[in-house]
N, C-alpha and C positions, 0 to 999 in steps of 0.2 A: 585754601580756596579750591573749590571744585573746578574742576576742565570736563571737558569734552571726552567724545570718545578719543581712545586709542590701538592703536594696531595698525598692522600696515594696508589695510584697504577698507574700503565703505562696506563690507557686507562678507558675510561667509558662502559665496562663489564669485565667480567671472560676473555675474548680472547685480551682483551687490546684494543681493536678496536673501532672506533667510532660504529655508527649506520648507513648502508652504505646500506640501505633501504629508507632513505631520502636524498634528492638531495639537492648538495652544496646549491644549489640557494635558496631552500627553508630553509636553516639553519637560527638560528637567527643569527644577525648581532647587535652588538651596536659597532657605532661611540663613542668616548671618546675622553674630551681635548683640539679636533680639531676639530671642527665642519665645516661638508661637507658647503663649502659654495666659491664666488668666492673672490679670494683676491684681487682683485681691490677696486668692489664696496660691499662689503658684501654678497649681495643677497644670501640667501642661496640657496644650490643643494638638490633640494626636491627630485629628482632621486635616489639621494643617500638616504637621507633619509627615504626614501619610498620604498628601495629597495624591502622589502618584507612585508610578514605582521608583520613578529620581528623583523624589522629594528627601531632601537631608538638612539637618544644621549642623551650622558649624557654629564653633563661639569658643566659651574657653570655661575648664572647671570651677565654677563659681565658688563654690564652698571648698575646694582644696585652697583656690586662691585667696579667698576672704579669709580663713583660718591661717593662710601664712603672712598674709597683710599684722593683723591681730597680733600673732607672735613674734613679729619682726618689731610691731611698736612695743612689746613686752621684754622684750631682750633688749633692746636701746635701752629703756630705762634703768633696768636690772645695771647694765655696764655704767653707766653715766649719772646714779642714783647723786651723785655728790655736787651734780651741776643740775639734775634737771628740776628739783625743786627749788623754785628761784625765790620764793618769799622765805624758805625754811619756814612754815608751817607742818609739815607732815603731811602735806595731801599734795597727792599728785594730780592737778587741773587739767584736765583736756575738754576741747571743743571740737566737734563731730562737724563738717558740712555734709551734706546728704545728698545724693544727686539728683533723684526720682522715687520718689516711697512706692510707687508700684512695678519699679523695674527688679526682676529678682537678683541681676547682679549688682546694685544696689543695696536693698532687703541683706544681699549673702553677707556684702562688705561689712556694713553697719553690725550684723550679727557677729560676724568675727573680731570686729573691733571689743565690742563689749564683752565677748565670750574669754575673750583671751585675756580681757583688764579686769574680769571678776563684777564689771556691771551688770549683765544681761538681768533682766526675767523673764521668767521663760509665761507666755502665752501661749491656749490654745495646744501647747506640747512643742512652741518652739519660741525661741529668743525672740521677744517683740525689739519690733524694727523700726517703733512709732519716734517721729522725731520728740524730744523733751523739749523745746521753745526753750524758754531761760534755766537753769537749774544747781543757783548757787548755792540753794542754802542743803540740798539735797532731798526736798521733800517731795521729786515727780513719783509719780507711780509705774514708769516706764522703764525706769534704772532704777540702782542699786547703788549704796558706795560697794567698792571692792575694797580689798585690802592685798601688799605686795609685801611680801619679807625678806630685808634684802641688808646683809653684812649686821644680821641679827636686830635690825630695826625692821617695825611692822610701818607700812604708809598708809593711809587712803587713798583707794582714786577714785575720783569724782566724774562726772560727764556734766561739766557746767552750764553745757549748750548744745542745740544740736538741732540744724532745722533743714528742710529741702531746700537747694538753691533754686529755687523758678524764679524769672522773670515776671516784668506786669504785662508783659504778650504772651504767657505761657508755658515759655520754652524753659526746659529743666536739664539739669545737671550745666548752671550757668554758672561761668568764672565770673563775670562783673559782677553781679549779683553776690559771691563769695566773696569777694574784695572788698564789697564794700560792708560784708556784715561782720569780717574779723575785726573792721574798724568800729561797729558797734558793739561786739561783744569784746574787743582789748577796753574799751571804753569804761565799760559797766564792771569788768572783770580785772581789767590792771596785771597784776604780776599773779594772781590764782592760776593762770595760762601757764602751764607747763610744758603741755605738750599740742599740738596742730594735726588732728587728723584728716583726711578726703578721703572719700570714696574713689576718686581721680585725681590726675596730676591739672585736671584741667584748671580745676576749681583750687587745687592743693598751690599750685604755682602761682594765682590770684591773690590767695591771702599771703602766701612768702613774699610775694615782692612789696607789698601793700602795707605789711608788719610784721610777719615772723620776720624775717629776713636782720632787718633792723635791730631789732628787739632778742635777737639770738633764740627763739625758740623754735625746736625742730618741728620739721612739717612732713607729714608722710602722706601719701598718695598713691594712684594703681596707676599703670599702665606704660613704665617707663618712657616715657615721651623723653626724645632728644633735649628738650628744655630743661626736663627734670631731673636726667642723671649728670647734667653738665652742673645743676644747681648743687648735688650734695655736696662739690669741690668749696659750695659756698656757707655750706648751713644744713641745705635741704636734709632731713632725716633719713627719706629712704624711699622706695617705692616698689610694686613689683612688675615685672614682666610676664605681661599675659601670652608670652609667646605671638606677638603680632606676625615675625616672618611664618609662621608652622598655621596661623590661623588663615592667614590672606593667600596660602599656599592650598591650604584645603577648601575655602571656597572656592576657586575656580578648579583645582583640580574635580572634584566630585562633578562639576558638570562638565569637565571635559570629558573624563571617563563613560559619561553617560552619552553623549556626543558621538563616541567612537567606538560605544557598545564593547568596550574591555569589563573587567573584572573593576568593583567599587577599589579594592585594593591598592589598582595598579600604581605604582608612584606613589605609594603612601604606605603599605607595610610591606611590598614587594619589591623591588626594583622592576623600573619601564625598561623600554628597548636605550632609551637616554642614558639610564643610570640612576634615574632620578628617585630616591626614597625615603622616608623622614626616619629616624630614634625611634625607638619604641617608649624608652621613657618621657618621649616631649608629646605623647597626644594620648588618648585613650577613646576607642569607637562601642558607644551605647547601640546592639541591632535594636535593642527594645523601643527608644528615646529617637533611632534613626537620627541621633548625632554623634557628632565628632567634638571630644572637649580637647583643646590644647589645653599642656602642665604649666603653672606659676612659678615663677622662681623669684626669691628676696635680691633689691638691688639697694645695695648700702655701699659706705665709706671705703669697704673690703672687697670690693667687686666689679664697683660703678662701670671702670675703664673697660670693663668689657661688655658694654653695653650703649656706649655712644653717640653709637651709629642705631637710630630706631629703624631706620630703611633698609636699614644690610637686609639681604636675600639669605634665607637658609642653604648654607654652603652646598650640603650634601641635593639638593633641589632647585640646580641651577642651571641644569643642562635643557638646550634646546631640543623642541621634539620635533621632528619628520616631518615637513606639512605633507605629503605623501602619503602619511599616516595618519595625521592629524591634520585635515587640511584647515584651513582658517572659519570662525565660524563666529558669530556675532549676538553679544549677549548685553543684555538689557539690566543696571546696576545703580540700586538708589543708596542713597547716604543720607538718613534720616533728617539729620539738620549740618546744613552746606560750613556751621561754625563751630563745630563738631572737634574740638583739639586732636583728639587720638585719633580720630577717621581721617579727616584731614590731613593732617600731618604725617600720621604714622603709616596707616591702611591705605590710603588711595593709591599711595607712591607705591607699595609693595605690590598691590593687585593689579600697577602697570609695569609692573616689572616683570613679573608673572605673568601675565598676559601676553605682554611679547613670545617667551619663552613656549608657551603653551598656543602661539597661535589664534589667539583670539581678541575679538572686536570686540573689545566694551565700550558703551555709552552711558557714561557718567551722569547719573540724575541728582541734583543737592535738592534736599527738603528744608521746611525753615524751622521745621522742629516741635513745629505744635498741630498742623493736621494732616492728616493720612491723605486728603484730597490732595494736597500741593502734589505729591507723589503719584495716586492713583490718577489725576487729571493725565497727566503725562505717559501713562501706558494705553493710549487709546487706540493703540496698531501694535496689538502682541506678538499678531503673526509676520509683521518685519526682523523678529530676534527667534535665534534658536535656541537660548535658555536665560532663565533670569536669576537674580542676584536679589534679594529680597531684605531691606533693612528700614523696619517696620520704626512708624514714632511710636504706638504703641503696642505692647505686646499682645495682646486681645484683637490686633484688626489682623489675621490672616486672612480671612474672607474677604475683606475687600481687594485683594488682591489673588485671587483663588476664583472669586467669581467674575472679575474679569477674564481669566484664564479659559472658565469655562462657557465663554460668550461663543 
């Protein structure tokens, strides 16, 4: 559930007020999540991104993590080849949930999934990311069977299904909506089901409890939510961490830095006057893209325990900073849709953790998932925050939130 602001006072000075000497437009800006870009074909919106000269994203490497999602369900099987085809037919069944077919970390997952099972085909010069609807008998034109060789026997794998989870209000990458469709795809499909894929634990943990669970087939998923690595003690297959403390850490730091006009670095490949600086292996900073991706790591049967905490704070990024230095300062922070499992649960909690640490006022805004107005209605007094926190329902509206800015 979303809350309110946080921090220890109403505003970034003694009058509560922003800084209303510097114009919205030149505020800093970080994109977060959702990276400004077009949901058709990708291309990112360098507009957006470039808004100003403190305009940044943050988010996390889509395609390093989609391709270790992919390999992580490719190696489960490889080890467990004697359990996980449950009919003994020779084909390996998986069903796909899909979260958003126009979000690109989405699109990434989906692609990695099939790139790494031997389904994809490739469109256009890249792995089509179109969901298949039903697909048992193998004849969509969107997949492929693959084939896995494994203790000298060849498999097939299949993609039996594979569909967006939206709601009938719109809202997508929905878990009820996934719960309820492994019950019609176990339905139609029966024991062909090998294997449980998501693009998310959100949706992933919907159909585990609903039927994998039961039925013993493993479910794999992104974004190790506390639910999901407590679940592989039960079944759950596996999931990755998209680095949530290293991402919720560089959203606000990037505008705090900009805030206190240090070097973008500070506190992130540097050490602050705190101590405070991240791994050079856990993020990687694009000048071209003006983002920051956090690195993915596999969270399985061989690991889980060190991950059960989704809230832990990045150790080495934990010290308090100077308000002397950094005096307290009040920023404006939406969360696309307020029922959001990973934001929710994972993000918000770390970006008030952080927040304190960092000295700053956030004001928590939940969206309901399906329009940019629920969000933009709400920024109708930009110049009461001195930087915003931007997490768009769709990747294509920076400008609704830019031409606010520029009022």
């Amino acid at each position: 559930m979303l809350l309110g602001a946080c921090g220890s006072g109403s505003g970034s000075s003694s009058s509560g007020g922003a800084d209303k000497t510097v114009a919205n437009k030149d505020k800093p800006v970080v994109w977060y999540n959702r990276q400004p870009s077009n949901s058709t074909d990708g291309k990112l919106d360098m507009a957006a991104l470039t808004f100003n000269k403190d305009t940044y994203y943050v988010g996390f490497d889509a395609n390093q993590g989609a391709k270790v999602q992919g390999e992580m369900i490719k190696s489960y099987i490889e080890k467990n080849i004697a359990t996980v085809d449950r009919n003994g037919d020779g084909t390996i069944g998986y069903v796909l949930a899909i979260g958003d077919v126009g979000h690109n970390d989405s699109i990434a997952r989906t692609r990695g999934v099939r790139a790494a099972l031997g389904t994809a085909v490739k469109k256009g010069g890249n792995v089509d990311s179109t969901p298949t609807g039903m697909n048992s008998d193998g004849k969509s034109k969107v997949v492929k069977d693959g084939s896995l060789s494994v203790g000298g026997k060849t498999y097939k794998i299949r993609e039996l299904a594979s569909q967006e989870m939206k709601n009938n209000s719109g809202a997508t990458w929905d878990a009820a909506t996934a719960g309820n469709t492994i019950g019609t795809w176990s339905s139609s499909l029966g024991k062909q089901i090998d294997i449980v894929a998501s693009n998310n634990d959100g949706m992933g943990m919907a159909m585990f409890n609903a039927w994998s669970k039961e039925n013993k087939v493993p479910t794999f998923g992104y974004d190790a939510n506390s639910d999901a690595v407590a679940a592989i003690a039960e079944g759950y297959g596996g999931t990755i961490s998209q680095h949530a403390d290293v991402q919720a850490y560089l959203t606000l730091r990037v505008l705090r830095n900009a805030l206190d006009g240090v070097k973008k670095g500070t506190g992130i490949d540097t050490k602050d006057s705190a101590g405070n600086v991240l791994a050079k292996d856990t993020y990687v900073y694009n000048e071209k893209q003006r983002s920051y991706y956090a690195m993915n790591v596999a969270v399985t049967a061989d690991n889980y325990k060190d991950f059960t905490d989704s809230t832990k704070i990045y150790a080495d990024a934990s010290h308090q900073l100077d308000k002397s230095k950094s005096p307290e300062k009040k920023v404006w922070l939406d969360i696309y849709n307020s029922s959001d499992n990973f934001l929710g649960s994972t993000y918000q909690p770390l970006l008030k953790k952080y927040a304190k640490l960092m000295n700053l006022n956030v004001e928590f805004i939940g969206g309901d998932g399906q329009t940019e107005s629920n969000i933009t209605n709400r920024l109708g007094n930009p110049s009461e925050y001195d930087a915003f926190a931007i997490n768009m329902v769709k990747t294509d509206n920076g400008s609704s939130y830019t031409s606010i800015l520029k009022q």
